[in-house]
Every structure is written in structure tokens, then in C-alpha cells.
SETORBA-98836 format. One line per field, with one value per residue (C-alpha): residue number from 1; residue in one letter; x, y, z; chain. Coordinates in steps of 0.02 Angstrom, whole numbers, plus 50000, padded with zeros to 5 digits. Example, Ala and Ser with C-alpha at 12.3 -4.5 7.8 and 13.67 -1.06 7.14 Angstrom:
BEGIN
i	(1;2)
aa	(a;s)
xx	(50615;50684)
yy	(49775;49947)
zz	(50390;50357)
ch	(A;A)
This chain:
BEGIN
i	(1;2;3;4;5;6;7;8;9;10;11;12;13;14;15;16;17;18;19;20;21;22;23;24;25;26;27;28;29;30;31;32;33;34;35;36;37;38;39;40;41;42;43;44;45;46;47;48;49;50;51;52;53;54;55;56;57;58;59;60;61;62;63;64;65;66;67;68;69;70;71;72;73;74;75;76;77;78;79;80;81;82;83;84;85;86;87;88;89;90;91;92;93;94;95;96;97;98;99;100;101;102;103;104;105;106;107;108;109;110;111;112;113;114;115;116;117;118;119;120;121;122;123;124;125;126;127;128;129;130;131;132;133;134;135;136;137;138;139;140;141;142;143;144;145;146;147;148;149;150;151;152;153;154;155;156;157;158;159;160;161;162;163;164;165;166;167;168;169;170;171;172;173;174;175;176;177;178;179;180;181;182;183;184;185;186;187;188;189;190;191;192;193;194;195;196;197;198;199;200;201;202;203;204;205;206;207;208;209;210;211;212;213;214;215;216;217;218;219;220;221;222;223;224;225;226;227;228;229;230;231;232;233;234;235;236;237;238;239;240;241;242;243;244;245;246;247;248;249;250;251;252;253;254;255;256;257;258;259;260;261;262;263;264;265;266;267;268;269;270;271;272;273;274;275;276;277;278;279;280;281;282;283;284;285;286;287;288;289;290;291;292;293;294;295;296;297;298;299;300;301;302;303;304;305;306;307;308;309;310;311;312;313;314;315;316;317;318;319;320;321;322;323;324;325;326;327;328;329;330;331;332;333;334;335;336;337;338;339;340;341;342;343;344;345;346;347;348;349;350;351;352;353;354;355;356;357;358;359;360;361;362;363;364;365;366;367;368;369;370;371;372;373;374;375;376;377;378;379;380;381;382;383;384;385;386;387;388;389;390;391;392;393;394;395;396;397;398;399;400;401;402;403;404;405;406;407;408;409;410;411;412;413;414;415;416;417;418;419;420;421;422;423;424;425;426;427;428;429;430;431;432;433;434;435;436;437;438;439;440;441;442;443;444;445;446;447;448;449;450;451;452;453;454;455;456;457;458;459;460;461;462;463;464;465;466;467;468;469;470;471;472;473;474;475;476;477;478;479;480;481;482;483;484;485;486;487;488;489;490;491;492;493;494;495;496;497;498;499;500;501;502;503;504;505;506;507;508;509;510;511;512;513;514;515;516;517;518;519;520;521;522;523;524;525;526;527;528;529;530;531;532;533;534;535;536;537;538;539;540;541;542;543;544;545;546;547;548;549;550;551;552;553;554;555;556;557;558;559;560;561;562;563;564;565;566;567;568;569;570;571;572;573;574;575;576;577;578;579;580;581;582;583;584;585;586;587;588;589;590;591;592;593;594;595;596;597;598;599;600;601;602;603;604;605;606;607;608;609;610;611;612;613;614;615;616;617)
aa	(x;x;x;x;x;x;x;x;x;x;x;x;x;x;x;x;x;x;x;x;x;x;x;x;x;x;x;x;x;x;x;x;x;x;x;x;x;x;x;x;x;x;x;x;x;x;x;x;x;x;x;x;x;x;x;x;x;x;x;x;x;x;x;x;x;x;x;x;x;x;x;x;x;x;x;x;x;x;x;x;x;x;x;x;x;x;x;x;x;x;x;x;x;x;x;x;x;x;x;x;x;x;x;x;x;x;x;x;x;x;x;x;x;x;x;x;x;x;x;x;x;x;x;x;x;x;x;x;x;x;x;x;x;x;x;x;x;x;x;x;x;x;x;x;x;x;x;x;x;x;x;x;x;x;x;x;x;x;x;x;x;x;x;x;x;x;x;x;x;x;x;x;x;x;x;x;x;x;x;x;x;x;x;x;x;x;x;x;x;x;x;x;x;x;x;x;x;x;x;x;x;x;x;x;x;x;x;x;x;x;x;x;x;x;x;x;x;x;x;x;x;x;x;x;x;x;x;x;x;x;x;x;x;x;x;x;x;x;x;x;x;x;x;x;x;x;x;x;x;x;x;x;x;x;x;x;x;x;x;x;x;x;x;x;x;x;x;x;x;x;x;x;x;x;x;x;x;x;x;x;x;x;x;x;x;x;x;x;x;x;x;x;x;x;x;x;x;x;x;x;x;x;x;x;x;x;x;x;x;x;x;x;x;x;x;x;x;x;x;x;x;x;x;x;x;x;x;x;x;x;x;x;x;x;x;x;x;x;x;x;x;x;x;x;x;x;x;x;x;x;x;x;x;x;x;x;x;x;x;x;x;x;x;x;x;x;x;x;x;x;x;x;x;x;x;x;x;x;x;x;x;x;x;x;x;x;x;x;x;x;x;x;x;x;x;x;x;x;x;x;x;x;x;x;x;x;x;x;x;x;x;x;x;x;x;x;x;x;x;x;x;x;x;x;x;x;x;x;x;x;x;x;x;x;x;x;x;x;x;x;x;x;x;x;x;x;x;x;x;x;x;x;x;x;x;x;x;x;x;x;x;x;x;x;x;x;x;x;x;x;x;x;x;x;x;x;x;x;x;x;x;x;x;x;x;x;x;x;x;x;x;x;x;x;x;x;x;x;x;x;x;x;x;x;x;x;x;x;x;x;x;x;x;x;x;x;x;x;x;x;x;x;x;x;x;x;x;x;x;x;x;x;x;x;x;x;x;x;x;x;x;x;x;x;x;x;x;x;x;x;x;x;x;x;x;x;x;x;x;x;x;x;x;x;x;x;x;x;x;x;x;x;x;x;x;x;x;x;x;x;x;x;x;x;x;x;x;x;x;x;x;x;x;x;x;x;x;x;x;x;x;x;x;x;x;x;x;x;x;x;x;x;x;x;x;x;x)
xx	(54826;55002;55131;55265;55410;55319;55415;55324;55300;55231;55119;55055;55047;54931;54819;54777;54738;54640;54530;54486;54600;54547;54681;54861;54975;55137;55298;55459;55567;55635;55590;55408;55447;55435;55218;55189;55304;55230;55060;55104;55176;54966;54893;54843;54742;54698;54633;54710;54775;54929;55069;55214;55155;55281;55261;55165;55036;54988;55000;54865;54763;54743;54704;54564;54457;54463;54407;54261;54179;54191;54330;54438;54617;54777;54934;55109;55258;55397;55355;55443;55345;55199;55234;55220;55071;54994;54907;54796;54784;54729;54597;54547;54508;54385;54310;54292;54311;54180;54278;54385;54569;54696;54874;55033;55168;55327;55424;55621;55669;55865;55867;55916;55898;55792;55816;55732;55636;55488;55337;55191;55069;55089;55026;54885;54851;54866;54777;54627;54664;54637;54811;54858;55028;55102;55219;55223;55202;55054;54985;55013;54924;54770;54795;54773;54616;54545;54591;54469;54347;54360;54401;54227;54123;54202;54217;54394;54581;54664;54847;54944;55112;55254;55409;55597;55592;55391;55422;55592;55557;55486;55364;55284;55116;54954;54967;54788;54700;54684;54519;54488;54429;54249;54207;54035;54099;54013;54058;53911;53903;53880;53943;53882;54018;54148;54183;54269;54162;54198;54044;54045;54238;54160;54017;54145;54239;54137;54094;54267;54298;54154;54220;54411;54352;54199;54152;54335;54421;54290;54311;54478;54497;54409;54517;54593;54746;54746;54810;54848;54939;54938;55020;54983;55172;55268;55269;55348;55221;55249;55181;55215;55171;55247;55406;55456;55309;55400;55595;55490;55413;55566;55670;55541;55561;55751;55753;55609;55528;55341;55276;55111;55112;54999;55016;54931;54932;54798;54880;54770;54626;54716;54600;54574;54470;54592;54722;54635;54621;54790;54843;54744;54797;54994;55084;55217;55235;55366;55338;55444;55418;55524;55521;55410;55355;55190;55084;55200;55109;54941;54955;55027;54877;54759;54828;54812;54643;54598;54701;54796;54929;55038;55235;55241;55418;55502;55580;55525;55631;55751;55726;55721;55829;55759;55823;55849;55795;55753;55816;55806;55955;55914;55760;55841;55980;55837;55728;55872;55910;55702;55713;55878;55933;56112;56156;56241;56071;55990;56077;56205;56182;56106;56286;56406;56270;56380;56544;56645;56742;56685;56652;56742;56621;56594;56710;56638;56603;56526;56404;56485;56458;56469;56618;56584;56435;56418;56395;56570;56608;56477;56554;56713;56678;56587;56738;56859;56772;56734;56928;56975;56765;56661;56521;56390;56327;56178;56120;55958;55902;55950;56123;56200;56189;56341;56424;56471;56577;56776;56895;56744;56655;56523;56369;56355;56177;56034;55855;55721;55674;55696;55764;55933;55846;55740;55906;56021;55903;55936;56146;56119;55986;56114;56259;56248;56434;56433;56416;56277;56246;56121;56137;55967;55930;55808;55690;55684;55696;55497;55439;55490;55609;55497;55412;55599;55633;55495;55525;55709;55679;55515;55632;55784;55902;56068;56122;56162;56070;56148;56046;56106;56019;56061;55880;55817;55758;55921;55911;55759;55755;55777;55591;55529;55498;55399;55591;55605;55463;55375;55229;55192;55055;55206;55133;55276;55245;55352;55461;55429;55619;55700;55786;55595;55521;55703;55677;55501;55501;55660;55832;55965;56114;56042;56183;56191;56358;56430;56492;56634;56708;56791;56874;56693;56589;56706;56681;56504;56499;56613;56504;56338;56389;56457;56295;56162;56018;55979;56055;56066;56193;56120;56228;56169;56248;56147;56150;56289;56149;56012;56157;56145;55977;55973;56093;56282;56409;56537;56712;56819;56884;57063;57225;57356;57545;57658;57810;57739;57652;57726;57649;57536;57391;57298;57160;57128;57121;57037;56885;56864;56838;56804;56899;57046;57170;57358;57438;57594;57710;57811;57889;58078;58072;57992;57823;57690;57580;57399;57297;57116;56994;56942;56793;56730;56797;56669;56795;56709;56883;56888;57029;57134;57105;57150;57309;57467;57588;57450;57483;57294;57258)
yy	(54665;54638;54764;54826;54967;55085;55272;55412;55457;55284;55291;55459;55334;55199;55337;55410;55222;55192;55312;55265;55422;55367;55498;55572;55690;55762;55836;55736;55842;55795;55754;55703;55599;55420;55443;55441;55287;55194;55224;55178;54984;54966;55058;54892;54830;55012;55039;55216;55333;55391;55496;55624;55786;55895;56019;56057;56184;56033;55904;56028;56052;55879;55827;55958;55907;55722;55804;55921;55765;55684;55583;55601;55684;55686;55790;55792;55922;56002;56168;56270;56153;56270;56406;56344;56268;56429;56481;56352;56336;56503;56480;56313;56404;56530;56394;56245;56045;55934;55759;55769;55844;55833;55938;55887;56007;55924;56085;56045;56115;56151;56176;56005;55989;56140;56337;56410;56356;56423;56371;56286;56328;56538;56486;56377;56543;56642;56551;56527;56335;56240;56151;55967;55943;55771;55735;55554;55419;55342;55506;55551;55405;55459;55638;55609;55503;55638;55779;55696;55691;55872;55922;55854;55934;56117;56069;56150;56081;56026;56047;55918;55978;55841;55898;55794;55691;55654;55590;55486;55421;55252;55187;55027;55005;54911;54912;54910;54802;54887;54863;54928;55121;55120;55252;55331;55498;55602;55785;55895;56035;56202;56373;56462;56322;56269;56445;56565;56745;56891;56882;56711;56747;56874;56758;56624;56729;56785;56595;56568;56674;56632;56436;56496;56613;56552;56345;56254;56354;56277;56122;56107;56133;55977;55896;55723;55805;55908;55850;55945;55870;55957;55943;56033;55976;56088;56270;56232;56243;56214;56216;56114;56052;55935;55843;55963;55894;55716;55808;55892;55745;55628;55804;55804;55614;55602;55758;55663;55856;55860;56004;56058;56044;56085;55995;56100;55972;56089;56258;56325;56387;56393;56320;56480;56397;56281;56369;56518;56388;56305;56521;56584;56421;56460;56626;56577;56468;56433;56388;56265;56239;56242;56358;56514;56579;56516;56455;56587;56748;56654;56645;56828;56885;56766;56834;57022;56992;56933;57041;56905;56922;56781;56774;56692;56631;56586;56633;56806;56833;56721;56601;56470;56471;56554;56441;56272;56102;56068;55904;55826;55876;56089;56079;55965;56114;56245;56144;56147;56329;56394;56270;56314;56129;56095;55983;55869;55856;55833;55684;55659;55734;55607;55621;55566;55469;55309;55404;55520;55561;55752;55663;55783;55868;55790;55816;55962;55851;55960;55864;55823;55759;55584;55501;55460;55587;55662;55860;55849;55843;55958;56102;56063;56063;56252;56320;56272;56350;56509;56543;56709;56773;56881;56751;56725;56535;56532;56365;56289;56161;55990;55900;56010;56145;56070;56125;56284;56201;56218;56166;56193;56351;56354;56407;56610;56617;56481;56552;56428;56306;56371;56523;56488;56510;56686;56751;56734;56837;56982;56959;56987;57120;57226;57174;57135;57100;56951;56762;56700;56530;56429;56249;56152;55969;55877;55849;56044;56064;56010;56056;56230;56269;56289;56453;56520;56466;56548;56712;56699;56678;56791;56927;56895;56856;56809;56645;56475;56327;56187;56045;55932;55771;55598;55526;55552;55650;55612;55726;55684;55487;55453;55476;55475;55623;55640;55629;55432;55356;55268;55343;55301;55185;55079;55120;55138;55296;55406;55493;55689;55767;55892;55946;55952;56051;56180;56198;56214;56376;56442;56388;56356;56269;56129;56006;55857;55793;55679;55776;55636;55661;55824;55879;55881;55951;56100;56123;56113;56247;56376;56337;56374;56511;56599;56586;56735;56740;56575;56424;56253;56112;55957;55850;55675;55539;55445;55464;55320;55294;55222;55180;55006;55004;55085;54956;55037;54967;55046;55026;54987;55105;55194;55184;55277;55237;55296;55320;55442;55536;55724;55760;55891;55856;55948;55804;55836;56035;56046;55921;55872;55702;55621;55454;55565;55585;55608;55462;55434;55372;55500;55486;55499;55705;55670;55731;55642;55558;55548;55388;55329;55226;55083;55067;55224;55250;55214;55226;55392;55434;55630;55622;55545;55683;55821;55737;55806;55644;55515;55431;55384;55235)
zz	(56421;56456;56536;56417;56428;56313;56259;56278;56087;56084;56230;56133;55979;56088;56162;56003;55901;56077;56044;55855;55756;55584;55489;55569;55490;55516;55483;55548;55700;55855;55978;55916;55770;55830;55866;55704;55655;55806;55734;55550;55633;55677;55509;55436;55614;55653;55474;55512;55368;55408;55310;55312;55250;55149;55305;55465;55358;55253;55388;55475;55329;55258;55464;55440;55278;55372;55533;55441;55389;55549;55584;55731;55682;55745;55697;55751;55745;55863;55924;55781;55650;55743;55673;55507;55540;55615;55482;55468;55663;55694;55571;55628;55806;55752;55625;55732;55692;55687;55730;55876;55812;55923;55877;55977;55963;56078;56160;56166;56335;56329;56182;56139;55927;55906;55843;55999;56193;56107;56240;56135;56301;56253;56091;56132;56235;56088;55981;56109;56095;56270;56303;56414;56493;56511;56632;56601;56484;56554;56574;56387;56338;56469;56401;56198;56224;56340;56208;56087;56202;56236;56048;55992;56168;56100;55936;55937;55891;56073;56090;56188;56229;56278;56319;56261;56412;56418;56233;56264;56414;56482;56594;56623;56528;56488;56311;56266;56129;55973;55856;55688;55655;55615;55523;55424;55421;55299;55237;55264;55155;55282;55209;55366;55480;55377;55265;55372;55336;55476;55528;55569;55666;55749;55849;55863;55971;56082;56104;56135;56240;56346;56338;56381;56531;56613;56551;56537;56701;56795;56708;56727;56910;56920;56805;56857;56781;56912;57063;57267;57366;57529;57704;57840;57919;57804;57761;57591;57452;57258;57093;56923;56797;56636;56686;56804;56918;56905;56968;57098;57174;57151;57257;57372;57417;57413;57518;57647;57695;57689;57569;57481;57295;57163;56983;56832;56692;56592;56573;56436;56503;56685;56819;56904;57064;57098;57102;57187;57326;57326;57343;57483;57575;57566;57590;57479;57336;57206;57036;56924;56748;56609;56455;56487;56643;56593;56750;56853;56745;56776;56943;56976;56845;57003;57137;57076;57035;57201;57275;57386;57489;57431;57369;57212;57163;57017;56842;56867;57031;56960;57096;56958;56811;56666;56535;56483;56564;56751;56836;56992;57058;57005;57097;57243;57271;57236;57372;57494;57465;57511;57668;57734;57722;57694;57552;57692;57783;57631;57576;57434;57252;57147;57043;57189;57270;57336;57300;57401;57259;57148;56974;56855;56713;56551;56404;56266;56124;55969;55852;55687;55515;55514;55417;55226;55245;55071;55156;55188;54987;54955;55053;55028;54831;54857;54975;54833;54696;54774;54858;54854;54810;54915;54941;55049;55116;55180;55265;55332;55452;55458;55461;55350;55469;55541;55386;55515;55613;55575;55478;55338;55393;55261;55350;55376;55407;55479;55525;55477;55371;55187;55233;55167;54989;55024;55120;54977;54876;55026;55010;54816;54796;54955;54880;54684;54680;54828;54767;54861;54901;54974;55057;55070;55107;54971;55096;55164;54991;54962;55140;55113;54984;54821;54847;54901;54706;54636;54723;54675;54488;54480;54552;54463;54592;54549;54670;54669;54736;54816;54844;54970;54896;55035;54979;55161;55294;55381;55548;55621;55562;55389;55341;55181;55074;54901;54828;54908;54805;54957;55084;55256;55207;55106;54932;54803;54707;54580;54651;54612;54516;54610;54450;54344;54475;54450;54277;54255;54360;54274;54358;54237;54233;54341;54389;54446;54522;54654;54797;54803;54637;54704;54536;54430;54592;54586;54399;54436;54532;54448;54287;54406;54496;54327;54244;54255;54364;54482;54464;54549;54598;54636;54763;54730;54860;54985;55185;55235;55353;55218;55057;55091;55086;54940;54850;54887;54904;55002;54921;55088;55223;55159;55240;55258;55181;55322;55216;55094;55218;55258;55402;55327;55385;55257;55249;55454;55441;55276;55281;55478;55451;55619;55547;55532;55662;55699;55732;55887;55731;55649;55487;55441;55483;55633;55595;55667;55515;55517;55539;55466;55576;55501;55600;55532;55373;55220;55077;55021;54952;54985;55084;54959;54832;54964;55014;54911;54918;54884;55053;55068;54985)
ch	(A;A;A;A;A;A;A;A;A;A;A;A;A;A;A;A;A;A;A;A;A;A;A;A;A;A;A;A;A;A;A;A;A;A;A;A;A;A;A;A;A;A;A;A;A;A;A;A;A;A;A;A;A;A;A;A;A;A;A;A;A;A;A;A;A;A;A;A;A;A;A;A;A;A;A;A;A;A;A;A;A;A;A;A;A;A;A;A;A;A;A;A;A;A;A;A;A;A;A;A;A;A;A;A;A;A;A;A;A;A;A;A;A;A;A;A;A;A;A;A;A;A;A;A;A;A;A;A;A;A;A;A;A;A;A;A;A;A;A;A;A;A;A;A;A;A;A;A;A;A;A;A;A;A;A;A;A;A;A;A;A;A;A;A;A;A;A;A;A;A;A;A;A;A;A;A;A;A;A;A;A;A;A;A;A;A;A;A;A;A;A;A;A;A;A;A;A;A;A;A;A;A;A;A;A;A;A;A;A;A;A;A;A;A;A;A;A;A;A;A;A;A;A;A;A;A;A;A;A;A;A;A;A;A;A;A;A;A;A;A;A;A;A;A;A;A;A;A;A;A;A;A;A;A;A;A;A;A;A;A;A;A;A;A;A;A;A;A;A;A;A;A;A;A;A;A;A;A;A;A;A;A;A;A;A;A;A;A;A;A;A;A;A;A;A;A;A;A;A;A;A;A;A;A;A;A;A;A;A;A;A;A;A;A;A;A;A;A;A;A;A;A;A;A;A;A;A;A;A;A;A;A;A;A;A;A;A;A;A;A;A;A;A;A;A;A;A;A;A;A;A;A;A;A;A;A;A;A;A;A;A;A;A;A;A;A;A;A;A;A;A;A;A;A;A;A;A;A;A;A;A;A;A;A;A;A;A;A;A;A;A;A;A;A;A;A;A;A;A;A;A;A;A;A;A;A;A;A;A;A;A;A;A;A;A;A;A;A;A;A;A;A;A;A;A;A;A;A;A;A;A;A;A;A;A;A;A;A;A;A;A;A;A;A;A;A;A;A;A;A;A;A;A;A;A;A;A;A;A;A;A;A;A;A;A;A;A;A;A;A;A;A;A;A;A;A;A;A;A;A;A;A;A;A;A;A;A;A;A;A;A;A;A;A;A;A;A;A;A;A;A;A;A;A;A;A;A;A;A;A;A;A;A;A;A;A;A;A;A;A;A;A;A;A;A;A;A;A;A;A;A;A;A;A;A;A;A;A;A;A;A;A;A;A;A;A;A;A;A;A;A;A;A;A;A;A;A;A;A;A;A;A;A;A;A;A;A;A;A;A;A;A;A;A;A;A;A;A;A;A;A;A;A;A;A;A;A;A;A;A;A;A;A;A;A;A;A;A;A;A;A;A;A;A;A;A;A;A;A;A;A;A;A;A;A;A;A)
């Protein structure tokens, strides 16, 4: 086996085909997106099923059927994809699997492209699921094949919980020699196992609990995942766990102090007699971990227990910050500040390191939509038809949710996936006199915009859908969706009608328009919006990300004509195009005239119907 630079979510990928996962399922979100990519690119050696579920519920579901019969499971999501998947979860705890199932649910620490910090290792707590903590690639790819393992011993789902940086990072790897699944799974039919009865929840859990209190505590404090690393030199004592184990160490060695440390890397059940030991052996500890105060609570809940007469530091005491992402250079300064180091003695930040110079703080640069994207239209189109109206726009998750930012303003409200559809139907039935709006992408759309529809026509609502359709699952990757036509496994299929599924439960008008003909997508929606009870603009243009792909063309960036142009610069406040900008020339009244980027400019023409000279060409 050769060595390779292999990304976390890949390393995940490896572990998983390493240990024979016959089927894997999953919903695309950031930051745990790219696993099940990197698996599909082996499918045909693997002989592993593999596909995109319409959400985290199904991707669960489908991943347990496979894993009743026998075969060994996997399924992906971010950690607010869990709680659409809970349902099934939750279920799948009391019930049991019978093929090793193993559910990774990536936390986003910061947050970095998420709604919340929620902490996947409180629910693996909640839901009486045992839970494994990465803090490396290599140890990912350890982790996942050691899930399986324990999945099938407990016949129970394991979580394995990567954070951003565990998933995008990269380490030096084996990567291992991959064989084809072998599989004779069989369903065996077993109404007392497989059919969840009260009865039968009620003896699963007190097997459970047994398991989570007494059987995998003591396991796990013999866990290789666990590791102490003590010195009898220092004073200082820590615990970590996930990345924040890495920062620690990597603190600890630019800082050259001696210290104890303990690494969890199997939070759920805690492994009580370890760190009973690692306790009684220090007087004071400090914990560091991002997102909840997770191993901190555990340990207080120890130390109480056995009444001990140790300091335990933290997010509680606020000794740590409370949210957001750890680095090296937090814990460093946190380090420096428990061992009454100066930063001097310490060394130089990692930042300046090699430079006397302060290096001044990174520029404030909000995400935006790209140039040419077809969003831009879309609002725009909605904010001109509705001037003057009391309206309501509700918005969901996914690119589009940029559609907040200024000059276009067209997001009020963003909760959770599909939301934007069952919060509409609030606005109206409060306020019958509001035009309410909702903005969802095609691929939200099937993942959890249907039953919104339903609800909205079953109890006549009066709204206005608008369907963002780009043909992808732009935000997290451009991965298909049952609206592309194609599956995982590469099979061309037909491609299920967004506008079939609208009028078979009731929506009328249904629409369809290109969000860059800006006169007829304004007509489109003053004809929608008029109409009685729920209706539904399509916005049909692709992602400029996947157009070309999907045959194109693009007609040629625009450019402005300097001697027709006012000065305005309606086209700048009014759509926010980031190929837009005011240019140093000024025109013959000495207004400065705006400019168009040819590098980023797709031609997509909006601009030229805002401006009122016809200076953009």
C-alpha cells in the first residue's frame, strides 16, 4: 500500500469500504458531503450501493431495511440533517440492527455553513447511541471500521462525529487495498425484533441502559481511542478530545512545558474508570472541546459522584470560550494564561511567527451570489412585482438564503429546511391581508418541501411559491437530486416534474419563467400572486456552476458604454452584482460611471434591463 494525502471525509470514505459497507446513504451538507462522493469513485470495485437520499429520514431508513437483513450500513449527514433523521434514529435505538450501521453526523464548530453549533455527542447521549470522536484523519479511518465492529457486538446504530476540520483536513495515509463486498445477507422475518411493540421498547431499555452504564464505560476506558499522557514534571493537566486534542498537543509543544493530558475520543458512554483515574491523580484540570460542554458535565457529574476534590475548568467558568472553533493559538494564549507564562516566554504567536511586524485583521468579506447566478433575477423579479405590498418572503436553506443580503433584501425569515413553505402559511392565516411568499431551491424542494405543499393547499392558504429551479444541489456541491435525471450509481432515470407533483396536489397557476427575462418573470408573478389560494412560480435557469454541462452557452460578458452612462448606478444598488462596480472614469458631469468585469460577467443580461440609458451592452 502506498502513502497518499488523503482528506478526512475521504479517509472516513476508505475506512468504511475497508470494512466491507455493502449499502451508504445520505443527504448532501457541509461539511460531510465529499464521503459519500469518495465512496461512489470505488462503487463498481467495492460492489457497494450507494445513493443520495431525498433527506436524512430516508437516507436512515433505506440504510436500515439493508442493515435488518444483514449487511453492514453506513449513513452520512451534518448535524442539523440529525434532526431530520431523528425519527427514525430514535427508533432504530430501542429496535436494534442486525448488520453493523454506522451514522456519521459531521458537527460544524463556528458555525461555519450551518444554522446552529448543535453538538451531535448530546444527542448520541440522548438517543442512548454510543458515540467516537475523531481528531484526525487516520484516526477517522481507524474509527469507522471500529464502529462496525461495535455496531454488530450491541447490535445498535454507532455515531461517529467529525468535526469541519477532521473532515477537510489532510494527513498522510496507507490507502488500503479495496476488495469486493461479499454479501449473503438474508432478511429474516422476526416480529418480536424488527416490529417495534412497547413491550419489546420496554426490555430494550433496560438492556440499554445496562450496556450504556455498566458494559461499554468499562470498555471504553480501555479503548485505544483513549489515550493519558501523563508527566509527573508539570502540574498542568488537560483534557480533550476531537480536534481540539490535535491544537492542544501542537500548544503544548510550541510552548515546550511538560503537562498531563487526557484524550476522550469515545464520549458516548464516557469512560468513567479512566477518567476517575486521570481525576483523583490531578487537583485541577481544564477541559477543551468545542461545541457543548460535553466531557466538562461528565466529568463534574464523576467527580460529584465520587465526591473528589478536584477543580474542573472550562466553558462553565468561562475559562474557555463558549462558542465557536478552538485553534492553536486560543488554547496557546489560554495555556499561557493557567501557567503564568508570558507570551514573550512562550514564544511568538503562530500569526507573527518570523515577523516583528502586528499583521492587521482580515478584511469583512460577506458571502454573495455569484455573478450570472439566476437567484439574483428571481428576487429581483418578486421585489418588483410586489413594490408598494405588504408582503412577506420567507426563505430556506441553501444559496438563496443569501437573497437577505442588501441591495435585494428578500429574505425575512430562514429556520430550516422547508420551512419557508409551512411559515408562509403562519404570515397568511395571522395576517390574511399580507402577500406571502416563499423562496425554495428544487432540490429543498423534494427533500422537504412537498408535505409544506400539501398542508398549504389542504388548509387553504393563500401564498405563492417560488421555486428556485438551477438543476442542482448548488450549496453543498452540485449533487444530484430526483429533478437531475441521474443517481449516484450513474443510472440515467426520469427525472420526477416539479410542476406535476404542484398540480396534482392542487397549486394553480403554475409558472414557469426565466428569472433572466425580467419583464415576463414580473408578469409571472403579479398573475401568481393575484390568483386565489396557493400558487407557484417556477424559476427555471441553471447554476452558472453546472450550465455548461448542461449544454449553455453563455452569450458573452456585457460592457459598459461610457458615454451614455449617467452615473446612476441603479444596476450596482438595485441587483448587487459582484461584476458590478464604479469605475475611476467619470462622464461629461463628472459622475463616476460604473464598470463590468469581464472575468466575471456571464452575459446573464439583468443589468442591462435595469439600466435607464441603455449604457450596458
Amino acid at each position: 500500500m502506498q502513502k497518499q494525502m488523503i482528506m478526512g471525509n475521504q479517509a472516513i470514505a476508505l475506512g468504511a469500504l475497508k470494512a466491507g459497507v455493502k449499502l451508504v446513504a445520505g443527504y448532501p451538507g457541509t461539511p460531510s458531503s465529499e464521503i459519500i462522493e469518495f465512496i461512489s469513485k470505488y462503487k463498481d470495485k467495492t460492489k457497494t450501493y450507494v445513493e443520495w437520499s431525498v433527506n436524512e429520514k430516508a437516507a436512515v431508513e433505506v440504510a436500515a431495511g439493508a442493515s435488518y437483513a444483514g449487511n453492514r450500513t453506513l449513513v452520512t449527514m451534518k448535524q442539523v440533517g440529525l434532526n431530520v433523521a431523528s425519527d427514525p434514529v430514535m427508533c432504530l435505538s430501542y429496535v436494534g440492527v442486525k448488520g453493523g450501521m454506522v451514522i456519521v453526523s459531521a458537527d460544524d464548530p463556528g458555525p461555519i455553513s450551518s444554522q446552529t453549533e448543535q453538538d451531535t455527542r448530546n444527542f448520541a447521549q440522548y438517543s442512548k447511541i454510543p458515540c467516537l470522536d475523531p481528531s484526525t484523519p487516520q484516526e477517522a479511518y481507524e474509527m469507522i471500521q471500529e464502529a462496525f465492529e461495535l455496531s454488530e457486538k450491541y447490535n445498535t446504530p454507532v455515531f461517529v462525529r467529525p468535526t469541519t476540520r477532521v473532515d477537510h483536513a489532510y494527513e498522510s495515509m496507507e490507502f488500503p487495498e479495496l476488495k469486493e463486498v461479499s454479501s449473503d445477507a438474508e432478511f429474516t422475518k422476526d416480529t418480536q425484533r424488527w416490529v417495534i411493540f412497547p413491550r419489546t421498547s420496554y426490555m430494550n431499555h433496560k438492556r440499554i441502559f445496562e450496556r450504556n452504564e455498566s458494559t461499554l464505560p468499562k470498555e471504553f476506558s480501555k479503548s485505544r481511542f483513549n489515550i493519558v499522557k501523563n508527566s509527573s514534571e508539570s502540574s498542568l493537566s488537560f483534557i480533550a478530545g476531537g480536534i481540539s486534542y490535535c491544537y492542544l498537543m501542537e500548544a503544548l509543544e510550541i510552548l515546550k512545558i511538560p503537562a498531563s493530558v487526557l484524550k476522550i475520543g469515545t464520549p458516548y458512554p464516557f469512560p468513567k474508570e479512566l477518567a476517575l483515574d486521570f481525576l483523583k491523580a490531578h487537583s485541577e484540570v481544564t477541559v477543551f472541546e468545542e461545541l457543548d460542554p460535553f466531557l466538562e458535565e461528565n466529568l463534574f457529574l464523576l467527580a460529584g459522584e465520587k465526591n473528589l476534590n478536584v477543580k474542573i475548568h472550562g466553558k462553565k467558568d468561562r475559562t474557555v470560550p463558549e462558542a465557536g472553533e478552538l485553534s492553536v493559538e486560543i488554547i496557546k494564549a489560554l495555556i499561557e494564561k493557567t501557567a503564568g507564562i508570558t507570551p514573550a516566554a512562550g514564544g511568538a504567536s503562530l500569526a507573527n511567527a518570523g515577523n516583528s511586524a502586528q499583521v492587521p485583521e482580515l478584511p469583512v468579506r460577506p458571502p454573495v451570489l455569484c455573478a450570472g447566478c439566476p437567484h439574483r433575477g428571481s428576487f429581483y423579479a418578486v421585489k418588483q412585482a410586489t413594490k408598494d405590498k405588504k408582503t412577506a418572503y420567507c426563505g430556506d436553506i441553501g444559496c438563496y438564503t443569501l437573497g437577505n443580503a442588501k441591495p435585494l433584501d428578500m429574505c425575512d425569515t430562514c429556520l430550516c429546511m422547508g420551512a419557508d413553505i409551512t411559515m408562509a402559511q403562519g404570515f397568511f392565516h395571522t395576517e390574511p391581508d399580507r402577500l406571502c411568499f416563499s423562496f425554495i431551491g428544487d432540490s429543498t424542494f423534494f427533500a422537504s418541501g412537498i408535505t409544506g405543499v400539501v398542508n398549504a393547499v389542504y388548509n387553504q392558504s393563500h401564498q405563492t411559491l417560488c421555486i428556485l429551479d438551477n438543476s442542482t444541489t448548488a450549496m453543498t456541491g452540485h449533487q444530484p437530486h430526483p429533478g437531475t435525471g441521474v443517481t449516484m450509481m450513474g443510472q440515467i432515470v426520469d427525472k420526477i416534474s416539479i410542476p406535476k407533483i404542484l398540480e396534482s396536489v392542487g397549486v394553480k397557476p403554475i409558472i414557469e419563467v426565466n428569472p433572466f427575462n425580467l419583464e415576463e418573470a414580473v408578469n409571472a408573478v403579479k398573475e401568481a400572486s393575484s390568483a386565489p389560494g396557493v400558487s407557484a412560480v417556477i424559476f427555471k435557469s441553471p447554476c452558472i456552476s453546472v450550465a455548461s454541462k448542461l449544454g449553455y452557452k453563455f452569450p458573452g460578458h456585457k460592457s459598459v458604454d461610457s458615454a451614455k452612462c449617467i452615473g446612476c448606478q441603479k444596476c450596482i444598488r438595485e441587483l448587487g452584482c459582484p461584476a458590478l462596480s464604479v469605475s475611476l472614469t467619470k462622464n461629461e458631469k463628472g459622475k463616476q460611471v460604473v464598470e463590468i468585469d469581464s472575468s466575471l460577467c456571464t452575459g446573464c443580461s439583468l443589468c442591462a434591463q435595469v439600466c435607464p440609458t441603455g449604457a450596458i451592452s
